[in-house]
N, C-alpha and C positions, 0 to 999 in steps of 0.2 A: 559162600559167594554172595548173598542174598545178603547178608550181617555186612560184609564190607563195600557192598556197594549202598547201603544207608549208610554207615560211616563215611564213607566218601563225599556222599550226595549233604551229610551235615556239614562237614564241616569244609566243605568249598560253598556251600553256602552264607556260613558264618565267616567266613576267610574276606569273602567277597563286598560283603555287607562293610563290616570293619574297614577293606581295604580301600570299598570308595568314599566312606564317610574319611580317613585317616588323609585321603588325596586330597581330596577336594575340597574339606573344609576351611582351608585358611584365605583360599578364594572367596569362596560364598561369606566369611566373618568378615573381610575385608571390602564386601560389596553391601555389606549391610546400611542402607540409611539411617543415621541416628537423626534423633531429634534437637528442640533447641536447650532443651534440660542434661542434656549430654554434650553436646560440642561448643553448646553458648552460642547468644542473638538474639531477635527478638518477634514474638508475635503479638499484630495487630489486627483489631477486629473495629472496622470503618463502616459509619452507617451512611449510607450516599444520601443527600438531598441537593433539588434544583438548585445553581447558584443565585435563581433570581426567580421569584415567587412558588407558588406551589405547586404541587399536582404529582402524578405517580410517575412514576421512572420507565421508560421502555426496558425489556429484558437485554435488546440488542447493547442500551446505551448505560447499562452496568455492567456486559460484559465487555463493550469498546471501554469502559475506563480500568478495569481488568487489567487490560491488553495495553492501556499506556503505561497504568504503574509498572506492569511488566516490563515495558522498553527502558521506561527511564531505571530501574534498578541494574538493570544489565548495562545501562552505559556507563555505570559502574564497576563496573565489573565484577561483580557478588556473585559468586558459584549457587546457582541453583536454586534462584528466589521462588519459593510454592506459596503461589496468586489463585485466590477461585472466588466465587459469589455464592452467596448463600442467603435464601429467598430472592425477595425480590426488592430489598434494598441498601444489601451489606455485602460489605466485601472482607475477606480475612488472607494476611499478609505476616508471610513467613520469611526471614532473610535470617542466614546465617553467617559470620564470620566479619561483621559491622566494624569496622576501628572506630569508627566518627557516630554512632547512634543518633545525637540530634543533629547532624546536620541532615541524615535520612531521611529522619521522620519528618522534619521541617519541609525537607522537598517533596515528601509521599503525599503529604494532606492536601498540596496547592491544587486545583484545581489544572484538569490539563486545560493548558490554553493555543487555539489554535488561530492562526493569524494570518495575513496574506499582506506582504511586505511587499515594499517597491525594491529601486534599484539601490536605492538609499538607507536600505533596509529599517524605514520609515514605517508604522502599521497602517496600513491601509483599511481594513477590513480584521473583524474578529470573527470569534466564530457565532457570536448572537448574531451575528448580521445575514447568517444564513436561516432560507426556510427549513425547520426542522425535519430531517427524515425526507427531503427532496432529493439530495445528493444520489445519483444511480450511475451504472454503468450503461452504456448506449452502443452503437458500432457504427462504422462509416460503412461508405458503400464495398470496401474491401472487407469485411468482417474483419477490421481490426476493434479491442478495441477501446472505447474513452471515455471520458468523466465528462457529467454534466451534473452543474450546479444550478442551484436558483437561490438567490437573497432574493432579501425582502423589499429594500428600497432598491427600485429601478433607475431612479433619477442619482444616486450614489456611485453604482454600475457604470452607467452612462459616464459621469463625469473622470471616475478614474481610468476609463477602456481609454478616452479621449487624451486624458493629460500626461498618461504613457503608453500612447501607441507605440508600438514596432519596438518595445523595451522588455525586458524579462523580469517577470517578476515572483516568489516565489508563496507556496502553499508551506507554512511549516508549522508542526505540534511540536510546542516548547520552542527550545532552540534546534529540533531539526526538522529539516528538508522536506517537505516527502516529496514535491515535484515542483518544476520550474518550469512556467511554460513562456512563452514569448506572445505580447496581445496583438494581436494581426487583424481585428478588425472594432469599430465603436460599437460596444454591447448597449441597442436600448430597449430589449423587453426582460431584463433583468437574468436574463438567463445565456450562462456561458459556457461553453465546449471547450474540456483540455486535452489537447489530442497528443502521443509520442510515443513510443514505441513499449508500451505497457502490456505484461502480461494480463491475463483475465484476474490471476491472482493480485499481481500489483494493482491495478483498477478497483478491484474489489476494496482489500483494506484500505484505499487513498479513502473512496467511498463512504465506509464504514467509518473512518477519521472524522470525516466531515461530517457527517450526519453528528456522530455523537460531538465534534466539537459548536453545533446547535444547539445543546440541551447541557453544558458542563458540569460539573458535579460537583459539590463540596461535601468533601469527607471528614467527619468528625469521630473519631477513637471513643470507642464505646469500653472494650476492653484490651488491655496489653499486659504482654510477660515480656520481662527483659534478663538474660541469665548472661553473664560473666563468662570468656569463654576456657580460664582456669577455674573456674569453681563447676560448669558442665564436666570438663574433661576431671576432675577429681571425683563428682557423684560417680563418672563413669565404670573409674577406678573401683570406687569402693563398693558399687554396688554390683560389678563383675567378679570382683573379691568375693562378697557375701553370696550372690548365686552359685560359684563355683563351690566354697564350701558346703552351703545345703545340698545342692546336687550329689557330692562328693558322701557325704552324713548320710544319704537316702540309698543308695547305692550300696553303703555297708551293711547299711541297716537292716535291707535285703538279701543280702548274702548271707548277712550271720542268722535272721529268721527264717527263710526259706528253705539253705543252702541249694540243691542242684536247681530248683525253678527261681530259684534269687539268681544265679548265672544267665538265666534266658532271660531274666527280666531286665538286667543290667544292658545285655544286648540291643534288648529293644528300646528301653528309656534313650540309649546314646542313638540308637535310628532316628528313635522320636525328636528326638533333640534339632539334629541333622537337617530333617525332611522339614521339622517348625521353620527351622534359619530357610535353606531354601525357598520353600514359596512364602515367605515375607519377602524376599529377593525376585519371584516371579511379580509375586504383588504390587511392588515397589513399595511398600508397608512401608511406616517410618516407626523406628524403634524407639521410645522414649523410656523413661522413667519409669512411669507404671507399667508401661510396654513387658523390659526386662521381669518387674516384677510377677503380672501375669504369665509370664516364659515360664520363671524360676516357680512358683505356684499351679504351673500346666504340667512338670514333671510330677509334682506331687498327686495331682488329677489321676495324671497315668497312671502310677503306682498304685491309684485305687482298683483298679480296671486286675492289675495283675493280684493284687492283696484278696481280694470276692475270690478270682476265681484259685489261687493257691490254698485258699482256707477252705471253700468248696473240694476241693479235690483231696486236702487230709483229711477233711469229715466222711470222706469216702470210702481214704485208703482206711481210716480204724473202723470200718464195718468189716475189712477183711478182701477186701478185693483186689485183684490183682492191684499193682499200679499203671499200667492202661486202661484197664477197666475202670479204675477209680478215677482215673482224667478225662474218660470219657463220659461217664455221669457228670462229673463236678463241671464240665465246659457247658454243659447241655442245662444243666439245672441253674447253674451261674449265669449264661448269656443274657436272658429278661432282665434280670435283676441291673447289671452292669447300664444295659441300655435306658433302663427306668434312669436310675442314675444321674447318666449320663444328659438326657434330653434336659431333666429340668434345672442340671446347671448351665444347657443352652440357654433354655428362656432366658435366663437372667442375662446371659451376655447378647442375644439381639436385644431387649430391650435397652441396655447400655449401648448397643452400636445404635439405635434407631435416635433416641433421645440427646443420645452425650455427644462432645465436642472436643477437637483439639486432642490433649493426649487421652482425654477418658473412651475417645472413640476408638483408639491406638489400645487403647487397654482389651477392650472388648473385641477387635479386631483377634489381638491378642490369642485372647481366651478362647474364642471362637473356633478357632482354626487348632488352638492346641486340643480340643476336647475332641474335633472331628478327627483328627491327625491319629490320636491316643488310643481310637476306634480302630482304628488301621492295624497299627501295630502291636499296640498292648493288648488287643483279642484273638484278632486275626494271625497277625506275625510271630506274638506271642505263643500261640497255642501249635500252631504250624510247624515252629521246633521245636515243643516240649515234646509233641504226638513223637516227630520223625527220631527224637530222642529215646522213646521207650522203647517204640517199636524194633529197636537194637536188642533188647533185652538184659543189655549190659549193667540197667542200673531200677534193677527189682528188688531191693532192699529199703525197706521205709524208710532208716533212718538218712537216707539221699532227701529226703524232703519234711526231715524235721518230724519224723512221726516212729517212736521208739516203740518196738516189739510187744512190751508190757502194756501198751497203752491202746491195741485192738481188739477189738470185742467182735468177736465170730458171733453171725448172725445169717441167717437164711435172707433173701432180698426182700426187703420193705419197703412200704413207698412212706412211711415215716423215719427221717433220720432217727438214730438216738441222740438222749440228751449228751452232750459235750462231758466233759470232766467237770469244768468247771459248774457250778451249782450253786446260785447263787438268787435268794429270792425277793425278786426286784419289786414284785406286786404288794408282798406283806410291808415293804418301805413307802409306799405311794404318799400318804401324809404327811409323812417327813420331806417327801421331795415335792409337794407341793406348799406347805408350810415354808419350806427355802425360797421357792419362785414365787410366792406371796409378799413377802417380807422383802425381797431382791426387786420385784415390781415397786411396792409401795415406799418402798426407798429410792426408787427411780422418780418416781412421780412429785416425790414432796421434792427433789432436787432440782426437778424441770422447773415446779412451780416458783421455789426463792431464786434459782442463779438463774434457768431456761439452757441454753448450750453456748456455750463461744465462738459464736459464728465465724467464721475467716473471710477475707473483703469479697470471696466467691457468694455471700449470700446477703453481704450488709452493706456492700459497698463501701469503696474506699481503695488506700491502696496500703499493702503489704509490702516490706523493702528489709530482705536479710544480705547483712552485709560480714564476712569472711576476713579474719585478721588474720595476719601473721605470727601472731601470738594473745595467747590467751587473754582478758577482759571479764571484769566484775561490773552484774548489772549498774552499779550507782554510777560509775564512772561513766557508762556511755550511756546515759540518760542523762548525764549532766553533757554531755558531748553533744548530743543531740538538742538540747534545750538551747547550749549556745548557738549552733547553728541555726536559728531561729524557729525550729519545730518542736510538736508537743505530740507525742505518739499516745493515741489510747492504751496499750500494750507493749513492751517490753521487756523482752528477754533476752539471755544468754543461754547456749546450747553448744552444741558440735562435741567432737570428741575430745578434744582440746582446749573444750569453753571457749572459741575463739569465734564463734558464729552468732551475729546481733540479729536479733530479729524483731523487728518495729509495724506496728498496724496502726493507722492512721484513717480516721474516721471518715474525712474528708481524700477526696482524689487530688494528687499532689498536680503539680505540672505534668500534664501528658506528654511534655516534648524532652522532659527528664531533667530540665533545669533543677529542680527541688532534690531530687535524688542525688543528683550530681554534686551538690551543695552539701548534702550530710554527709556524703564518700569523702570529699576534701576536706571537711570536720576531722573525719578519722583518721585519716591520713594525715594529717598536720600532728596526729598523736601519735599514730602506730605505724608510721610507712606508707610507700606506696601499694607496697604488694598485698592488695584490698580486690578482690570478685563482688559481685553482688547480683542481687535476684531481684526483679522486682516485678511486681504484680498491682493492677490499676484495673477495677471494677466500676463500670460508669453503674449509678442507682434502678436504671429499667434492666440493664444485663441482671443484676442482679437477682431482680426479683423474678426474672425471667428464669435465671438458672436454679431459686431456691423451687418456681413449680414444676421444671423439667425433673427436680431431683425427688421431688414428692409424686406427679406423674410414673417415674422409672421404678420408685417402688411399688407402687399401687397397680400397674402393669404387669411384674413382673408377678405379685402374687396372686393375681388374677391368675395367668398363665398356668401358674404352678396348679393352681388350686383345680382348674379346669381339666389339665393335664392328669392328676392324682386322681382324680374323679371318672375320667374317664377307663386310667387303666386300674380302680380299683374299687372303691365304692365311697358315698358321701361322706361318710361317718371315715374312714382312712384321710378323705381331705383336710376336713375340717380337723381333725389329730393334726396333722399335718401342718396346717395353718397359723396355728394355735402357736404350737410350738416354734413355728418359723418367724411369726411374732415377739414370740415370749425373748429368741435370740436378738433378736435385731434392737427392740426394749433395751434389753440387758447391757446391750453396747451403748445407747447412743446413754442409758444413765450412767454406766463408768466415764465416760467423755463430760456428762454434766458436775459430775462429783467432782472430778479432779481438774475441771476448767481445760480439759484437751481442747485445741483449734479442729473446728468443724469446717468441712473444706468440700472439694468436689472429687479430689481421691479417697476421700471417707465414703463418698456417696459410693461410690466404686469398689469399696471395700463392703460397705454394706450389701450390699448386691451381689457380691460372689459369696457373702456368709448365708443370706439367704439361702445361696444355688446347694454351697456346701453342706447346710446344717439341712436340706431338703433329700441332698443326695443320704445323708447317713439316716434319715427319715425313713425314706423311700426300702432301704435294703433290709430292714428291722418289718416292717408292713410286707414284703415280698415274701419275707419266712411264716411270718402270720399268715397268710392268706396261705402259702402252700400248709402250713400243718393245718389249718382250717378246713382243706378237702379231703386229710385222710383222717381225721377225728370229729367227732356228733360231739359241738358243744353244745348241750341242753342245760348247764347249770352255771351258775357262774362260778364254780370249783373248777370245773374242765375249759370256760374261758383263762382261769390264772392258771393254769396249768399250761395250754397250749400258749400265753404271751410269755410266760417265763423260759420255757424251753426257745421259743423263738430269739428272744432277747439272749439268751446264755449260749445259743448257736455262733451267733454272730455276733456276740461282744470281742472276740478278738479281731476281726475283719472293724469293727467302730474303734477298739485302739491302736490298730495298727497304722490304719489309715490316716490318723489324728496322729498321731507321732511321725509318720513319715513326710506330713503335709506341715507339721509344725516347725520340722528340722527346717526348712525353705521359709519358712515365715520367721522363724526369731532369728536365724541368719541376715535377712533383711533391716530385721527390728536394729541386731546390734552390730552390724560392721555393712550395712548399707548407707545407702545415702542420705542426711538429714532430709531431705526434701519428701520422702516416703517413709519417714521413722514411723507418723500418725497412722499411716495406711498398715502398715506390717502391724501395729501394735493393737489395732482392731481388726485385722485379720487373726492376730492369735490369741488375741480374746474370743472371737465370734467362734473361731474353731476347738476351743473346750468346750463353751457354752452351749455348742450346737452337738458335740458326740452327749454333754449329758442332757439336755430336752429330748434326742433324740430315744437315751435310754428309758428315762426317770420320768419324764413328761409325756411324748407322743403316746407311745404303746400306754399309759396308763391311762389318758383321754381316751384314748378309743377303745380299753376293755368299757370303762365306766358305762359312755354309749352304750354299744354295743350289751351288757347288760341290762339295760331299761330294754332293749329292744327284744330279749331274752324273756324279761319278767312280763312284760306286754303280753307276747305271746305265751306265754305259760298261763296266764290271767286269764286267755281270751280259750284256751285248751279246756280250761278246768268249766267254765261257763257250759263250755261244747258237752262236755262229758258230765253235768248236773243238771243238762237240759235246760239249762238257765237264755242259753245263751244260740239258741240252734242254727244249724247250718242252712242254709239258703237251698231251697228247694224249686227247682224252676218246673212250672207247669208242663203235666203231661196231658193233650187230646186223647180222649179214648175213642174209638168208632160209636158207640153205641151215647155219649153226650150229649148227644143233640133230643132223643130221645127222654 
């Protein structure tokens, strides 16, 4: 009875889980917000200044010009223009689904203009003519209530209350309205009463109007992206292509090494999946490019969480323990570890959300939420049906979980695992593996020094403009395409999968209002057709240099964190291992990007930053096993140090390939049937993630035996002194009673 009501209670659990992701997901996929790298349009990042002399900007009167560009894009009628400020003198402008681009932008940058027109609709009054920040709301003796102004010239006031008396005239920002009152009496102390049936809310913004149209703003484009809205809608394609296959790849991949805990894993990944779409949907998160990519990269996270604790739990079952017993250990001894993990590839994504912008903040958003999410379910949800699964009893044969008969070694309970099968002696190689990271450095180095990296207009300024053909294109021809239409590109290339995708980087920033773009599209077009997308990106020179120290800050942050974090939950000499190596990764990548002239970008920076997280995470779990064989064995020589790092490293070598292959599946999926736009980013995410499972091997643990040995001989040094009297122990003063004496 007891056996069918846990089968029952499993699988209407599992039933249920399935049956409301299976419901409900085509809602929540179709409520998702994409970005402008996905559906096509454009963002602009406006720096406000006075239109007439200098001085700082009020907060109220960058968010009232906010609030115009708002209205005027909506008189448009553009679905869901996202307007905000950021600090205190920029503004960043998102519209999607533009037919007309510059006529947009042409009418974004004008300053709003606010004016008081006669009947004649003649301008009477602007909005200088008002005193700045006077305009308030007031009430009559009804508590209704009304606007009062004040300008500046009273004898102006005067003249025009006089020369349209008893006529209507009106207040309007831009060309429209906001109210119309009738002048009922000669204003001559400059100050005038609009009184009519106005809520407190309509009063207020009339208010708010006026103040800010006192102080107008001109906005000048610091930086802008412009994407094509068939070439978004095809990244979208192919980059939902490429995540469904790695997803797809990971998921096997599981099943066939696991088998019956590759089934609960699979369950849970499609949760995780699920519960990520939804609250990006509570969030109103917008999904971009690198968005998708952190998603597709967030299953592979997961997967790490279940990979620790399945490979924990058959280092279990071959002691001989039951299989409850043995997932009961292996959850218990695995949780810390998972968590270590876990936290310090946070650092890295608040640092990305606190520092980055646009979709790098979408990325970290991203990441954020999938690492916290993965906690949920890939430990908790996870482990919750493996338990309610044993405890059946029905599936007490190892070979359910990839662990064959021959391959248990009876043993009484230890609190030191045995060594693995595998046997493999990582310590006697150390020269060799640092002889490679020598040579791999110093070939880094001499490469920064003659080429330095290829910056992309994200760090040098300028503008970048990839343009999409209908059919394929060799570089010389649209270089000479482009030379006609009167441009000279510093860089040029051809890519895509079709060779049909140009891609042009220009030193200088072409026309912000897209005339110069517009001009090389109809180059191409006069060659290859109309059916031409294009991308383009415009870096004004202070963004620039602004974003290459936000991208050196987000590093130098994140391994501060890291470092502080390691240190705390383990000891200096594990950090600085740690560091070292986390280093040595990051190095490694940015000199394959120098060697081969790859574009250095702000989704690199981004990529860098999750190899960090990741090459720290596989760090972290290698030092976890150290540290526990550390408390059940006396290392006093440095034979019983390479003994306890060898065994800890050979424990957990299959959880470091597993996890790198599961994580890679999502990453070369990207690299080769994703979107050009993220090719660079996948392609140093899966360099960083080899790079970072062998430092973690071949480097970390070998740093910190080395340490940790001086620290050994130290104290053996300082033992031997003690016991040849050389060196004696500190003997602190005893009073005797009779002393004084």
């Amino acid at each position: 009875m007891l056996l069918l009501k846990r089968l029952a209670g499993l699988a209407l659990t599992v039933a249920l889980t399935l049956g409301v992701v299976v419901f409900t997901s085509p809602g929540i996929v179709n409520q998702v917000r994409l970005g402008l790298d996905l559906k096509g349009g454009f963002e602009i990042l406006y720096e406000a200044s006075p239109v007439q002399g200098e001085g700082e900007i009020p907060v109220d009167t960058l968010r009232q010009t906010a609030k115009s560009l708002e209205k005027r894009i909506n008189a448009l009628g553009t679905a869901e223009p996202e307007i905000w400020t950021e600090g205190t003198d920029r503004i960043r402008v998102r519209i999607a689904g533009v037919t007309d681009e510059e006529q947009v932008r042409e009418m974004l940058k004008k300053p709003a203009e606010l004016t008081v027109r006669g009947p004649d609709n003649q301008v009477e009054l602007t909005g200088t003519d008002f005193v700045e920040g006077a305009a308030q709301v007031v009430y009559d003796e009804m508590r209704n209530p009304n606007i009062q102004v004040t300008v500046k010239n009273k004898e102006k006031l005067e003249s025009l209350s006089t020369r349209l008396l008893g006529q209507t005239i009106s207040i309007n920002l831009d060309e429209r309205v906001l109210t119309a009152p009738v002048i009922q009496a000669v204003l001559t102390n400059g100050i005038c009463r609009i009184t009519g049936q106005f809520t407190y809310e309509d009063a207020k913004n009339i208010v708010d109007t006026i103040n800010m149209g006192a102080l107008p703003l001109k906005l000048t484009e610091k930086f802008s992206q412009s994407v094509g809205a068939s070439l978004g809608q095809q990244s979208l394609e192919q980059t939902l292509t490429a995540g469904a296959a790695g997803s797809i790849l990971i998921l096997l991949f599981m099943l066939a090494l696991y088998r019956l805990p590759g089934i609960v894993a699979s369950i849970t990944l499609i949760t995780y999946s699920w519960l990520l779409l939804l609250f990006m949907n509570l969030m109103q998160a917008t999904l971009t490019l690198p968005g998708i990519a952190a998603f597709v990269l967030g299953i592979g996270m997961a997967v790490d969480a279940n990979i620790i604790n399945y490979e924990r739990f058959r280092e279990e079952l071959r002691t001989g323990k039951t299989p409850l017993s043995a997932f009961k250990a292996g959850s218990k001894r695995s949780f810390k570890t998972i968590m270590d993990a876990n936290v310090t590839t946070l650092i890295a994504g608040f640092v990305l959300f606190s520092l980055g912008s646009g979709a790098i903040k979408g990325f970290a958003i991203t990441l954020i939420m999938s690492i916290i999410l993965s906690i949920f379910t890939n430990i908790y949800f996870s482990q919750w049906l493996l338990r309610m699964l044993l405890r059946t009893g029905l599936v007490d044969d190892t070979r359910f979980y990839g662990v064959k008969p021959e391959h248990i070694i009876f043993q009484a309970e230890a609190a030191v695992m045995p060594a693995t099968r595998r046997r493999v002696d990582f310590v006697s190689r150390r020269n060799t593996f640092f002889s490679i990271s020598l040579i791999a450095t110093l070939a880094g180095i001499a490469s920064l020094l003659l080429f330095n990296l290829n910056y992309g207009v994200d760090f040098k300024a300028g503008t970048s403009l990839d343009v999409t053909l209908s059919r394929s294109v060799d570089a010389s021809a649209a270089n000479e395409i482009v030379r006609q239409a009167g441009f000279e590109p510093s860089v040029l290339s051809v890519g895509g999968n079709g060779q049909n995708r140009v891609s042009m980087r220009f030193d200088r920033v072409l026309d912000p209002s897209g005339k110069d773009s517009a001009q090389i599209v109809a180059a191409f077009a006069a060659a290859y057709g109309n059916d031409i997308s294009k991308e383009e990106n415009t870096v004004d020179p202070g963004i620039a240099r602004e974003l290459a120290l936000q991208a050196l800050y987000a590093v130098g942050l994140a391994s501060l964190g890291i470092l502080l974090y390691v240190c705390i939950r383990f000891e200096w000499r594990f950090a600085l291992a740690a560091i070292i190596a986390l280093l040595h990764d990051a190095f490694f990548v940015v000199s394959v990007f120098s060697v081969f002239k790859l574009e250095v970008n702000l989704p690199f920076v981004a990529a860098m930053l999750t190899i960090i997280g990741y090459s720290i995470n596989d760090t972290v779990v290698i030092f976890d096993r150290i540290r526990e064989n550390m408390r059940f064995a006396r290392a006093r020589t440095f034979e019983d140090l390479v003994e306890i790092v060898n065994r800890s490293v050979n424990q957990t070598l299959g959880r470091s390939i597993n996890t790198v292959i599961a994580v890679l599946f999502a990453s070369v999926a990207l690299l080769f049937w994703g979107s050009e736009s993220i090719r660079m980013f996948s392609l140093a995410m899966s360099i960083g993630l080899l790079v970072g499972m062998y430092s973690s091997i071949c480097i970390a643990s070998q740093v910190w035996l080395l340490m940790k040995n001086r620290s050994l001989h130290r104290r053996s040094k300082q033992e031997q002194k003690v016991a040849d009297g050389l060196y004696p122990l500190p003997v602190l003063p005893i009073a005797y009673e009779d002393e004084e004496d």
